[in-house]
C-alpha positions in Angstrom: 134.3 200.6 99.7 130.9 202.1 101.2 130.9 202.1 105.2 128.5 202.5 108.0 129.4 204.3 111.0 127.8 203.8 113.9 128.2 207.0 116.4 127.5 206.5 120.2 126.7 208.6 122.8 126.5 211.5 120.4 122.7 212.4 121.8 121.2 211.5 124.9 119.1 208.7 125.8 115.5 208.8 124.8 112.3 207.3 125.4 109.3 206.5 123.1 105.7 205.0 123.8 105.9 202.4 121.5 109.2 200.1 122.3 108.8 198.6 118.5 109.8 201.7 116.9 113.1 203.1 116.4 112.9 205.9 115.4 111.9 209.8 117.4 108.5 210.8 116.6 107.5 214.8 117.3 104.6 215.5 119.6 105.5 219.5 119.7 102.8 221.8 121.6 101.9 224.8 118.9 104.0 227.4 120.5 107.0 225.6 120.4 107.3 225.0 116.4 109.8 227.3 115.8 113.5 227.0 114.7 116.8 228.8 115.4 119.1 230.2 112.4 120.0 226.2 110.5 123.6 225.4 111.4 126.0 222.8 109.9 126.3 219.9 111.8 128.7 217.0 112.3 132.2 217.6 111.0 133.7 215.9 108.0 136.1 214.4 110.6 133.1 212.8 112.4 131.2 211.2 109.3 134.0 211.4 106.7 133.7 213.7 103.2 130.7 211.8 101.8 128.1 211.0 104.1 124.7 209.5 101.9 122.3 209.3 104.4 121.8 209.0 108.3 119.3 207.9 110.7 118.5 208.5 114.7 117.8 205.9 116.9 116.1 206.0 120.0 118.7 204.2 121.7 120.8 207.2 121.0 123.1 206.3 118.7 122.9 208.0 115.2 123.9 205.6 112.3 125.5 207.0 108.9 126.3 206.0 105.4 129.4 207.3 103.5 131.9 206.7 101.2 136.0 207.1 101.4 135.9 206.8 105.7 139.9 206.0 106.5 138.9 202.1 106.2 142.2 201.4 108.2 140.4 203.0 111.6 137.6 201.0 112.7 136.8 202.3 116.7 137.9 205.9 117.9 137.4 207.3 120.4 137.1 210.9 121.2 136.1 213.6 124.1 133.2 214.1 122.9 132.7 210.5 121.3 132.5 207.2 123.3 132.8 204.8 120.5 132.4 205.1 116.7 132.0 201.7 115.1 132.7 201.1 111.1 130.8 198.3 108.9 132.6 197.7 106.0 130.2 197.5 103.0 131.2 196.2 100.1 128.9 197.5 97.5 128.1 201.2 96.2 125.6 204.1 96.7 123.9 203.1 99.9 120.9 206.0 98.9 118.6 204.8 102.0 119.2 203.3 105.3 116.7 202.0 108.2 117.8 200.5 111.6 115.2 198.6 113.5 114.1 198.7 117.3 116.5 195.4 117.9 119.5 197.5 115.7 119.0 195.8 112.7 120.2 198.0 110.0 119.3 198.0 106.4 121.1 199.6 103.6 119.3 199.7 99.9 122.4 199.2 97.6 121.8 201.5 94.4 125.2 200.6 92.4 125.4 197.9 90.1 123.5 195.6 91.6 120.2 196.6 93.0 119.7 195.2 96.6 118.0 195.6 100.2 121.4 194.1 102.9 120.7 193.8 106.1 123.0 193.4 109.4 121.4 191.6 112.1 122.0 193.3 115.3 124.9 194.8 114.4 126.8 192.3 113.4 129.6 192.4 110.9 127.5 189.6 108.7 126.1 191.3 105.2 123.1 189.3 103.9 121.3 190.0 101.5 117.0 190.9 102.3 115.5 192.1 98.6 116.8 192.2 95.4 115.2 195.2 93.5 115.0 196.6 90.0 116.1 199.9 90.4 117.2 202.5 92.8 115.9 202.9 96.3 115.7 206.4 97.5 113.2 205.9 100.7 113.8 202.7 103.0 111.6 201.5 105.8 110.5 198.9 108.0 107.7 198.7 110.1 106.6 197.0 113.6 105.0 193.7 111.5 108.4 193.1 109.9 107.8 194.5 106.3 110.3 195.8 104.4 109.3 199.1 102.1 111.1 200.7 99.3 110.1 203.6 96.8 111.8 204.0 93.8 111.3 206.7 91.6 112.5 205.3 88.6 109.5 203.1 88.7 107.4 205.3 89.9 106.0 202.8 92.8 106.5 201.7 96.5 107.1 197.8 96.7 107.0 196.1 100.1 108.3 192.5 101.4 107.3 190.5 104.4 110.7 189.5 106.6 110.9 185.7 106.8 114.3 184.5 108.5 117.0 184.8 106.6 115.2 184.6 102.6 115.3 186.5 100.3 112.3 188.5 100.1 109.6 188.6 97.0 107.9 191.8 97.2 104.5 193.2 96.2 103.2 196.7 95.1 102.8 198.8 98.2 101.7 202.1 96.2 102.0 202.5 92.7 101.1 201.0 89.4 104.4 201.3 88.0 103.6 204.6 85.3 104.1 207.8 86.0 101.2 209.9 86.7 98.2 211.5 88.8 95.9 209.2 89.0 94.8 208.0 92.8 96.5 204.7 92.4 99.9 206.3 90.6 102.5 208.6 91.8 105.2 210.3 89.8 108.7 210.1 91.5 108.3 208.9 94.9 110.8 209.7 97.6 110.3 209.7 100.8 108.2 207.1 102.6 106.9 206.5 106.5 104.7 203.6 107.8 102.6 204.8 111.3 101.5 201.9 113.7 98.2 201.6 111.9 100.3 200.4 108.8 99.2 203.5 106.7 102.2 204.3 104.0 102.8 208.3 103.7 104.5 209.0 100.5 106.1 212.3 99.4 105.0 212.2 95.6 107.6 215.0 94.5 106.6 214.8 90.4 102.8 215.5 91.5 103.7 218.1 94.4 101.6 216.2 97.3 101.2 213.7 99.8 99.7 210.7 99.3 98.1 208.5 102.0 97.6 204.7 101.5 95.6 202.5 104.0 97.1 199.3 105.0 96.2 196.9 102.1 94.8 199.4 99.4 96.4 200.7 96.4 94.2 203.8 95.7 95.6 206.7 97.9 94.2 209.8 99.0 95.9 213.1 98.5 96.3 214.4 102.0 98.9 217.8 101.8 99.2 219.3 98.5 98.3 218.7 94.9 94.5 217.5 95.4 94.2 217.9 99.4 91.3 219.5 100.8 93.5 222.0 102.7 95.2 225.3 100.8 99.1 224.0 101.0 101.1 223.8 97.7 104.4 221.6 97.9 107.5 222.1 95.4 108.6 218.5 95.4 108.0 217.2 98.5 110.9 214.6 99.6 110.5 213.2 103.0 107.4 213.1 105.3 107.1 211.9 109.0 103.9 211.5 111.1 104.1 212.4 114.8 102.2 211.4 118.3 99.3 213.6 117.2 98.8 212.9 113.5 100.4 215.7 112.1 102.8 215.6 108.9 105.9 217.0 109.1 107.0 217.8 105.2 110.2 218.8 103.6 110.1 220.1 100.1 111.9 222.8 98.0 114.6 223.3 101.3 111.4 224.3 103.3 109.7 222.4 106.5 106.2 222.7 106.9 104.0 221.0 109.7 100.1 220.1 108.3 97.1 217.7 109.2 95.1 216.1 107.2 92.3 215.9 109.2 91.5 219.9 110.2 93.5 221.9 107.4 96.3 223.2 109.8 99.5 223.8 108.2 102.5 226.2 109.4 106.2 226.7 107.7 108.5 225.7 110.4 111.5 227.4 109.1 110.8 230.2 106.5 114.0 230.8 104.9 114.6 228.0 102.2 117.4 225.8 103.5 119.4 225.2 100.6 118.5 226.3 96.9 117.7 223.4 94.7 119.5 221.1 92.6 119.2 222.0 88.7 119.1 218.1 88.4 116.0 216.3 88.7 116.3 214.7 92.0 116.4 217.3 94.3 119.2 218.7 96.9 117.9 217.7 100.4 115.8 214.7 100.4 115.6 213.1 104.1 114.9 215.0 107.8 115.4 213.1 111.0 113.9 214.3 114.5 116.6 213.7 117.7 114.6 213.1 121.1 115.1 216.9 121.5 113.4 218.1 118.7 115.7 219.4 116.9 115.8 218.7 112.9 118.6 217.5 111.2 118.3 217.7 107.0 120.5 215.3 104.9 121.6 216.8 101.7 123.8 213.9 99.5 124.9 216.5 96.8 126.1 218.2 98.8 127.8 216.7 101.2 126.1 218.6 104.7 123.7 217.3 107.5 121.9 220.5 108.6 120.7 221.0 112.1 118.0 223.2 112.9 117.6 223.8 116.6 114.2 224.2 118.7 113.5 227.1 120.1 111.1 225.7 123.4 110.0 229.0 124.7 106.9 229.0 126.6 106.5 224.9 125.7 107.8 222.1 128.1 110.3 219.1 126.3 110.1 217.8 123.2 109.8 214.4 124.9 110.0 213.3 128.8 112.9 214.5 129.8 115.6 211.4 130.6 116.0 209.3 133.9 118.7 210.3 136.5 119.0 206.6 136.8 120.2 206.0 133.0 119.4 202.3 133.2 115.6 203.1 133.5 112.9 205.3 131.6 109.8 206.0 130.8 107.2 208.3 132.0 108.2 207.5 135.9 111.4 205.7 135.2 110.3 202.4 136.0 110.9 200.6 132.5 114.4 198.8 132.3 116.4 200.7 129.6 118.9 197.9 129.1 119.6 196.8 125.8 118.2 193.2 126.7 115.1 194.7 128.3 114.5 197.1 124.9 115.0 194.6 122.4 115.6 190.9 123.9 117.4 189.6 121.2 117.7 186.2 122.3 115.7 183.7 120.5 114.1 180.4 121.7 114.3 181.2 125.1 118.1 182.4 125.4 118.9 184.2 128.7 120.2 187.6 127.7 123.2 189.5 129.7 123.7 193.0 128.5 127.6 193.5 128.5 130.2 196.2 128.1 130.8 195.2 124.8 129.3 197.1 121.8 129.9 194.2 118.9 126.8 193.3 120.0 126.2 195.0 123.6 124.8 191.7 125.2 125.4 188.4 125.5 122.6 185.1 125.0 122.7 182.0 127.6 121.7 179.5 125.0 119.4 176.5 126.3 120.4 172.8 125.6 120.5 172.1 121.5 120.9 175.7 120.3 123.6 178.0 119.5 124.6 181.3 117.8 125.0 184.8 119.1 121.2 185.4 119.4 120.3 181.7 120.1 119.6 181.5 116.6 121.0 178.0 115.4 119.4 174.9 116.7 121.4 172.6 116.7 119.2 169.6 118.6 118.8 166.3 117.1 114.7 166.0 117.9 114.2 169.0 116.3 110.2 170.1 115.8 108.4 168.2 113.0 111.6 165.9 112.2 109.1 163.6 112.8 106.0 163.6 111.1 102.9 162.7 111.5 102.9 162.3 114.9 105.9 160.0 115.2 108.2 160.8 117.9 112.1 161.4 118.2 114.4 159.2 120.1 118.1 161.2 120.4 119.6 158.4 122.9 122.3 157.9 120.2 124.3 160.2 118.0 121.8 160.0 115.3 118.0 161.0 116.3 115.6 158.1 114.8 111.8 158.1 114.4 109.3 155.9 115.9 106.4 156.6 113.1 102.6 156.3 114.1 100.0 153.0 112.8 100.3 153.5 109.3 103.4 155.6 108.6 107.1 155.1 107.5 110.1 156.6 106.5 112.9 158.6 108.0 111.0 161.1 108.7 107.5 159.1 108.9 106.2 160.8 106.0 105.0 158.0 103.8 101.8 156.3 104.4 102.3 152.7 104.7 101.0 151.1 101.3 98.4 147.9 102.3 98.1 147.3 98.5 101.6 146.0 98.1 100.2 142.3 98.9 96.9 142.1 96.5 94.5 141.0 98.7 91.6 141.9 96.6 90.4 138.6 94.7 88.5 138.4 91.0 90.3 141.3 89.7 89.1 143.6 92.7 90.5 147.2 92.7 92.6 147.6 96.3 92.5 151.3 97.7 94.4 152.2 100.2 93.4 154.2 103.5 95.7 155.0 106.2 95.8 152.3 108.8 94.0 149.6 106.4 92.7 149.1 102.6 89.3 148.3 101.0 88.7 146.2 97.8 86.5 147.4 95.1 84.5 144.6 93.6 84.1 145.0 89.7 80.4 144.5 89.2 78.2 143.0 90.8 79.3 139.4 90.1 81.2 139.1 93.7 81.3 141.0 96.9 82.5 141.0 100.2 86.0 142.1 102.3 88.0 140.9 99.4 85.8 140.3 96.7 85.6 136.6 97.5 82.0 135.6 97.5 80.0 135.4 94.1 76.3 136.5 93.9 73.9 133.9 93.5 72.7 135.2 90.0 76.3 134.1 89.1 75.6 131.3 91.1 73.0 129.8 89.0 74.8 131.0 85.4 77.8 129.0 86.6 75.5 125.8 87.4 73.5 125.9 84.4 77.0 126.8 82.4 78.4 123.6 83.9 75.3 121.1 82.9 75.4 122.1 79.3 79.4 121.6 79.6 78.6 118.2 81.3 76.0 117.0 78.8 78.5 117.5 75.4 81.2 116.4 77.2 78.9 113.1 77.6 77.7 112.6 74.3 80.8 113.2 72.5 82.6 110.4 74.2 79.8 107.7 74.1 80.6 108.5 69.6 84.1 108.3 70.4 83.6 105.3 72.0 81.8 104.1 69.7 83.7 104.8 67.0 86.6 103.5 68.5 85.1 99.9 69.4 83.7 99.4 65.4 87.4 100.1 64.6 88.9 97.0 67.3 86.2 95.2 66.1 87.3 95.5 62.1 90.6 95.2 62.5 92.2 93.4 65.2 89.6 90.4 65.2 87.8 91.1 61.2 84.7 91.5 62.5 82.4 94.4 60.3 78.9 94.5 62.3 78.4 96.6 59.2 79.2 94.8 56.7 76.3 93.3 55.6 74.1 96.2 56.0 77.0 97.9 53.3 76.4 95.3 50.7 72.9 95.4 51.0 73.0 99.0 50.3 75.4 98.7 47.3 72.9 95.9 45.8 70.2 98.7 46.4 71.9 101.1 44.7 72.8 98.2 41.7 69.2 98.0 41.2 68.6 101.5 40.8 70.9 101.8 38.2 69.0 102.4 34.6 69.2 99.5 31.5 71.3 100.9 28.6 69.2 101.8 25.5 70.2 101.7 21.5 68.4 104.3 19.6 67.8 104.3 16.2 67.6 107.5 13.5 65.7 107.0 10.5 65.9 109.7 8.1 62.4 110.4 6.3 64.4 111.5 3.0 66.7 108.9 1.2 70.4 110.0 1.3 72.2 109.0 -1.6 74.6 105.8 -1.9 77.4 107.5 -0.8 75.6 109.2 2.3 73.7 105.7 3.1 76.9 103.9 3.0 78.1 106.9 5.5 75.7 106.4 7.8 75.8 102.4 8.0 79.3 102.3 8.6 78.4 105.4 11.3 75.8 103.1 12.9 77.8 100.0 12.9 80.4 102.0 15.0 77.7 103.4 17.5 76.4 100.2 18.0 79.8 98.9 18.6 80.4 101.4 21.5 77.0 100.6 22.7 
């Protein structure tokens, strides 16, 4: 069982320029970047014996992962404590963790299952944001709603645009997914911050530097270290934060530097080495936080210890405006509500929010007609927007909302076109297309034309007439011979009368006539046969003659 405490009151209330961000953002004059002897902060009895990472909100309330918290305690309460709230979470090794401006807090799961979870403002509801290939060490979120995460197994940053409640599918943010040195590579990234021009800072601990990547670009520029213009070497830099004034503030090897990338400044913040370094190849302290004081805490997971370094602010006014006597204002002249409804107006679709006593959420949302849900969230209307399409409208004067579709649409929803086809009106085989609030007919050729293909052209015109005479004619002729036929055969046999007949016999007595007179021919052999052959050939003659 991992668990999230949430700490009130522990530092004091804060102000920042920008009311999207959520986190404390140094803007220290020179002289006053100096540190006291680093301390140990926050008592195992406060954050339980493993505390994995932490984070400072400028609401001032500082938010902490751990394992093996007492899970039967869920709110104490304490003298120096007003509340201390405890989100069960149900998965392991939360390595990274991000609250928004409205207290939305994200956890990157590293255990088993590799996942971004996120609790909408505060609530005890665990969803999951991103699902991931490997473990997150560096976790952010900037003002447009985009989710980052480096992972150094990969060697790249990805990044996810927040859209309700799904899932997200992230891109490359920096990286090419190899480990190496090129501009558009890094080799073990850790630590990662977004500014409010949407540049990503990473601290690229394999390659000893800071990398810089503008909003949209995949080639970085080395900005602090390992191919910077300005003399600083880094020993595995782990976690990098940008203030008011564009300088970096860098942890590596258990030492805090402060640099710029734009005039070659750079100054050790705390000279001794905080911690010595892990043998291991992910280093000992990874992550440092600002509170609205100044002071520095260090998160070391290993182990097991939140440092505190304190500022020393001799000769150098606050780290930040100093707070409001009237602690429900702030701001430069303490004219800007600092309610939580004012800060964050959680409310959606035009909820009423009333900040309460309560801190499960702190505030409470007057919901208009229709919707529902702790922030407003759930609409619950009948008409909702674009039920009907198309420009049909919603009627909800029953229990069921119906749709009164536009000319030319249908449907539940009036989102199917109305088919004018369905009744064939195109005629002699004309195509029908159909349009939206009427239909058109294609005429096949140019045999016919018109709305519906009804009228012919006169060149088919005058093929169908002269079609029809030649029709006409042999329809003509062939029943005059069939009529004629048919009365020589009335004629013959029901009253024996042959108009041919005598024409017949003449023809058969012409044909008599023609007929040749038989002939007897007569062989005379020059040489005398013999008796025997003479008598032969009488008796052969006799017979010829016979058949003749």
């Amino acid at each position: 069982m991992i668990l999230i405490i949430v700490i009130g009151a522990l530092i004091d209330c804060s102000w920042s320029s920008d009311p999207k961000v959520s986190y404390h953002r140094p803007k220290l004059c020179p002289n006053a970047s100096e540190y006291l002897q680093v301390e140990t902060s926050l008592s195992q009895e406060l954050i339980g014996t493993d505390p994995i990472d932490i984070f400072f909100h400028v609401n001032g309330i500082m938010y902490v992962t751990t394992f093996n918290y007492n899970q039967n305690e869920s709110v104490r309460s304490t003298n120096t404590l007003n509340n201390i709230q405890i989100i069960n979470y149900n998965y392991s090794w939360p390595l990274s963790l991000f609250v928004t401006a409205n207290d939305d807090i994200y956890v990157a799961n590293s255990g088993c299952t590799h996942q971004v979870h996120v609790w909408k403002n505060r609530i005890n509801v665990q969803q999951v944001t991103m699902n991931i290939t490997s473990a997150c060490y560096g976790l952010f979120v900037d003002t447009n709603n985009t989710v980052y995460c480096s992972i150094p197994d990969e060697h790249r940053v990805i990044k996810g645009l927040l859209n309700g409640n799904e899932t997200l599918n992230y891109t490359a943010a920096a990286g090419n997914g190899s480990k190496g040195l090129a501009t558009n590579m890094l080799n073990i990234p850790y630590g990662i911050f977004v500014d409010i021009n949407f540049d990503l800072y990473v601290a690229d601990c394999g390659n000893n530097r800071i990398q810089r990547f503008n909003k949209e670009n995949l080639t970085g520029v080395s900005v602090v270290g390992n191919g910077a213009k300005q003399d600083v070497s880094l020993n595995c830099p782990t976690s990098v934060i940008r203030d008011f004034d564009g300088y970096l503030y860098i942890l590596h090897a258990g030492s805090i530097i402060v640099a710029s990338d734009s005039d070659g400044f750079s100054k050790t913040l705390h000279e001794q080495s905080l911690i010595s370094m892990s043998p291991s190849l992910y280093p000992t302290i990874r992550k440092l936080n600002f509170d609205r004081h100044g002071n520095i805490f260090v998160y070391d997971w290993i182990n097991i210890s939140i440092y505190k370094l304190t500022l020393s602010k001799t000769g150098c006014s606050s780290f930040e405006p100093a707070p409001c006597a009237d602690q429900s204002k702030m701001g430069p002249q303490c004219d800007t509500s600092n309610t939580y409804c004012s800060k964050t107006n959680p409310c959606l679709n035009n909820g009423k929010c009333n900040d309460t006593e309560s801190n499960t959420p702190p505030y409470s949302c007057n919901c208009p007609m229709g919707f529902n849900g702790t922030d407003c969230e759930l609409d619950e209307r009948l008409c909702k927007p674009h039920k009907c399409l198309n420009n049909g409208s919603c009627s909800d004067n029953t229990s069921v909302a119906d749709c009164k579709c536009a000319p030319g649409w249908e449907g539940t929803h009036c989102d199917r076109k109305i088919d004018n086809c369905t009744t064939k009106p195109c005629d002699n085989n004309g195509v029908c297309r159909q349009l939206l609030l009427n239909y058109s007919c294609e005429c096949l050729g140019d045999s016919y034309y018109g709305r519906h293909c009804e009228l012919t052209s006169k060149k088919t015109v005058l093929l169908q007439t002269v079609s029809k005479s030649f029709a006409y004619v042999a329809i003509i002729a062939m029943t005059l011979v069939a009529t004629f036929i048919i009365t020589l055969d009335i004629l013959k046999y029901c009253f024996g009368i042959d108009p041919a007949s005598d024409e017949l016999n003449k023809i058969q007595r012409q044909n008599q006539e023609k007929k040749p007179t038989p002939m007897i021919q007569r062989l005379v052999y020059a040489n005398t046969p013999s008796p025997m052959v003479a008598k032969s050939i009488s008796s052969d003659e006799k017979t010829s003659a016979k058949s003749s």
